[in-house]
C-alpha positions, 0 to 999 in steps of 0.5 A: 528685518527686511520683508519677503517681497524685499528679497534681496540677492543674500539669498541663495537661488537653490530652494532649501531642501535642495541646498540642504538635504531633507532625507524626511521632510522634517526641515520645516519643523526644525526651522520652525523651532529653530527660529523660536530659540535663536531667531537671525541665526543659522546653523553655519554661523558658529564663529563670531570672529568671522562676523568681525572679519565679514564686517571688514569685507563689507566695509571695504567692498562697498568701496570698491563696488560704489567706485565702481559705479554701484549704488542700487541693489533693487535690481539683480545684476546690481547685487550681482555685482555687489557680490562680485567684489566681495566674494575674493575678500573672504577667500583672502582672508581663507589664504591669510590664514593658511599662510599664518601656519593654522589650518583649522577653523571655518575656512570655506573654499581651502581646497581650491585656495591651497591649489591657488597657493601651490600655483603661486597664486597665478590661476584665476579666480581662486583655482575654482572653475566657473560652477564653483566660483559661483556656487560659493555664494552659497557654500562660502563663509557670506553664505553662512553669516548672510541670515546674521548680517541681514536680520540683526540689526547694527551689522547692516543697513538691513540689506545684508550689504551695507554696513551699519555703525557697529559693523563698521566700528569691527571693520576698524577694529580688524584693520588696526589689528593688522600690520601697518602694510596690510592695513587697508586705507582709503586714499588706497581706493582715489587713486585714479584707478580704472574701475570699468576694467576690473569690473564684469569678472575682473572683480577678483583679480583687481584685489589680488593684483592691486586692491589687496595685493599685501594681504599675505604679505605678513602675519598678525592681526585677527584670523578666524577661530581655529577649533581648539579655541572655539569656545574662547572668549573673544578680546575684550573690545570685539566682545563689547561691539558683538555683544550687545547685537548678537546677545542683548539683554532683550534678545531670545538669543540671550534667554536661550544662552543662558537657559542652555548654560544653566541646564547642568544637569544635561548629557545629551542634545534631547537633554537640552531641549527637554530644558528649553521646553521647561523654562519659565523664564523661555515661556515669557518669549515664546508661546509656551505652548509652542515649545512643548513638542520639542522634546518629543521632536528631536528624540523621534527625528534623531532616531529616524535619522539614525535608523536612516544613517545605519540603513545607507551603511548596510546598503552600501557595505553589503558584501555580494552587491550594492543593492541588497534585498529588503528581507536581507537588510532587515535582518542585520541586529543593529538597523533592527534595534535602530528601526525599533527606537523609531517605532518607540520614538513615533509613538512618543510624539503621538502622544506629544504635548502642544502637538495640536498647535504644532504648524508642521505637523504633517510629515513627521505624524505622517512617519509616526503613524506609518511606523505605528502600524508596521508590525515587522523589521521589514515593513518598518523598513519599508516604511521609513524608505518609503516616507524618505521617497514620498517627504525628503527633499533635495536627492533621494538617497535610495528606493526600493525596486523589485524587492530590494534597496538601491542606492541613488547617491555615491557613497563618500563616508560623509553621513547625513546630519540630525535636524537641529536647532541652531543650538550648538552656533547659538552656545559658541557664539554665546561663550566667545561673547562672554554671555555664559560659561557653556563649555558644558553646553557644547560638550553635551551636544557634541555627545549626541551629534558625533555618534555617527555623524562624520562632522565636516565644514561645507567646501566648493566641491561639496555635492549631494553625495552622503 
C-alpha cells in the first residue's frame, strides 16, 4: 500500500465529510471498523465485474496517455491528464450497456449519457456541463473502485493507474469477451495518430470518434451486473483471477466472508456484528478488543440515524409551514418513539465493552451523554439537533432558531443513509467470487437498510440535498 505522503491524484480533492455527508460526525468510527473488517474495500465497490471492466480502462488508457506524451504521475497536471483519458472509457462502457437492452446495475453518470444518446451522440463530453464532467471523478465508477485499484495488490503498480499482471490478464479477458469488431488491439493505437490534437480536453472525443468509435456498434461480451444477478456467481475464468486478490486465504476480506456466511442465525445488519465481535477465528486478525464496541456501535448510530431521518420527514411534511416549532415536533408519537431508542441506544454504548481502547470515542460518547441527561422528547430533540450542528459534517441539515426547526437543505426524498462497515460490498463481492453462499448475508442487511432509507446509485447531478 502506498504511503500518506505519496497521494496520488486517485484521491478525490473534497475533504470526506463533504463528499459523504456526516449528519453526527460518526464517520470516523465507522471508517475505523470498516477498515478492520474489509481493509482496501469501499462502501461503493459492490460489483467485482467492474473491476474486471476497470482492469480494461486501465489497460487501454495507459496506451493512450503514454502515446500521448504520459509517463510521470509525481506531478499534478500529469494525473490529471491520466484521468483525463480514462474517464470517456468507463462512461462508454455505461452507453454499451444501455445500448445492450439493460438498464440496471451500477451505471454511474446514466443521466447524462441517456441525453448524449437521445442527441445521437453529437454533444460533447458525454452531455455533462463543465462541473459535472469533473466532478464525476468522484461520483463516477473510478471513484467508486479507486481504494481497490490502489491498495490491493495485483490490480495496479500500487499507483491506482498502472495495471499490473492480474489486471492485465482481466483486461484480456473482457477483450476477447467482445465481438471481433469491438475488440481493441494495439496497432489500433501505432497508427500515426496525432496525439497533441486530442490531448487538453480533446481526450473524450478522440475515443468516441476514433479510439473506441465501435464500442456501441454490437452487443456481446461482459457488461456490468445487472441487480437482479448481484449476487451471482461470476464465469468460472473471472472467478480464478479476482479470487485470489480480493479474497486470499490470508486476507481479513476472506475471514470476514465467511464469518458473515456462517452467521445463519442472523436478521438484522446489528446481528452481524454481534458475530463478527464474537468470532474467535476474526479475533486472531484483528485486536479482539477492538471489535467488541461494534455492536453497541451500530445499534446506537442506526438509531440516531433513525430518529434523524424521521425528525427531517416531520419537518418537512408539517401541514402549516416548513420550519415547524421544537415543542410541536416533539410531540408527533413516532419521532418520540424514534428519540426514546436513541436514549435507550446511548446508554448501551456507555456501558459499551472495549470502549476505552475505542480511538473515536469522542463524538459518539459525547451524543450518548448528551441523550443521557435530556429528560423530556423536547430536549432529547434538542440535543440530537444540536450534536447534528456541533459533530456532523459536510451540510447541515436543519437548526434550531427562535424555537423552532429550519430546514437547511432541499427535500428530494433521497434519505440519508446509516454509517457502515463495508459489509454489504464485502458479501456480494464474497458470493460473485464463489468464496461463500451469503445470499442470507445480504438479505439480513438489506432488512435493516431498506427500513427507511430510499436506496440510490450516486449520479453526475447528485448534490447535498436529502
Amino acid at each position: 500500500m502506498i504511503e500518506q505522503r505519496g497521494w496520488y491524484f486517485t484521491a478525490p480533492w473534497d475533504p470526506v465529510p463533504v463528499r459523504r455527508g456526516d449528519a453526527l460526525g460518526l464517520r470516523a468510527g465507522a471508517d475505523y471498523f470498516a477498515d478492520l473488517l474489509a481493509p482496501g474495500l469501499s462502501n461503493a465497490a459492490s460489483d467485482a465485474r467492474w473491476i474486471t471492466l476497470l482492469s480494461w480502462c486501465l489497460k487501454w488508457s495507459h496506451v493512450a496517455w503514454r502515446n500521448a506524451g504520459g509517463g510521470d504521475l509525481s506531478r499534478r497536471d500529469d494525473q490529471r491528464a491520466r484521468y483525463a483519458w480514462l474517464r470517456p472509457l468507463e462512461l462508454l462502457w455505461v452507453d454499451r450497456t444501455l445500448e445492450s437492452g439493460q438498464t440496471t446495475g451500477q451505471l454511474r453518470g446514466r443521466r447524462s449519457i441517456e441525453r448524449w444518446r437521445k442527441a445521437d451522440r453529437q454533444l460533447p463530453n458525454f452531455a455533462m456541463s463543465p462541473d459535472q464532467f469533473r466532478r464525476h471523478r468522484q461520483v463516477g465508477t473510478y471513484g467508486a473502485y479507486r481504494v481497490v485499484l490502489r491498495t490491493i495488490p495485483g490490480l495496479t503498480m500500487g499507483d491506482g493507474w498502472t495495471p499490473d499482471a492480474t489486471s492485465l490478464e482481466l483486461a484480456n479477458l473482457v477483450n476477447d469477451s467482445l465481438p471481433h469488431d469491438v475488440q481493441l488491439k494495439q496497432e489500433h493505437f501505432e497508427n500515426g495518430t496525432k496525439w497533441g490534437h486530442w490531448s487538453a480536453g480533446d481526450e473524450a472525443r478522440y475515443w468516441v470518434e476514433r479510439g473506441w468509435q465501435t464500442s456501441w456498434a454490437k452487443v456481446g461480451g461482459f457488461l456490468p451486473t445487472p441487480d437482479e444477478a448481484v449476487s451471482k456467481r461470476l464465469p468460472e475464468e473471472e472467478r480464478r483471477l479476482l479470487k485470489p486478490v480480493l479474497f486470499s486465504a490470508e486476507s481479513t476480506r476472506r475471514v470476514t466472508a465467511e464469518v458473515l456466511a456462517s452467521a445463519k442465525g442472523a436478521r438484522s445488519h446489528a446481528d452481524l456484528c454481534d458475530a463478527l465481535a464474537n468470532c474467535s477465528v476474526l479475533s486472531k486478525k484483528v485486536e479482539p478488543a477492538s471489535l467488541a464496541p461494534l455492536p453497541a456501535f451500530s445499534r446506537f448510530a442506526d438509531a440516531a440515524m433513525h430518529a434523524m431521518r424521521g425528525l427531517w420527514r416531520e419537518i418537512n411534511h408539517d401541514e402549516a409551514k416548513q420550519a415547524p416549532a421544537v415543542e410541536k415536533l416533539a410531540r408527533a408519537a413516532e419521532l418520540r418513539s424514534r428519540l426514546d431508542s436513541v436514549h435507550g441506544a446511548g446508554a448501551a454504548w456507555l456501558r459499551a465493552p472495549g470502549r476505552s481502547v475505542f480511538p473515536h470515542d469522542h463524538a459518539i460518547t459525547r451524543l450518548a451523554e448528551a441523550m443521557r441527561d435530556a429528560v423530556s422528547p423536547v430536549d432529547q430533540l434538542r440535543a440530537l439537533a444540536r450534536h447534528h450542528h456541533e459533530h456532523g459534517g459536510g451540510r447541515r441539515w436543519f437548526r434550531e432558531q427562535a424555537g423552532k426547526m429550519v430546514p437547511l437543505v432541499a427535500d428530494t426524498g433521497i434519505a440519508a443513509s446509516d454509517y457502515r462497515f463495508r459489509l454489504r460490498p464485502l458479501s456480494r463481492l464474497a458470493a460473485q467470487c464463489g468464496v461463500a453462499k451469503m445470499g442470507d448475508v445480504l438479505d439480513a442487511v438489506a432488512r435493516n437498510d431498506l427500513d427507511d432509507v430510499a436506496r440510490h446509485e450516486p449520479d453526475d447531478e447528485e448534490g447535498d440535498a436529502l
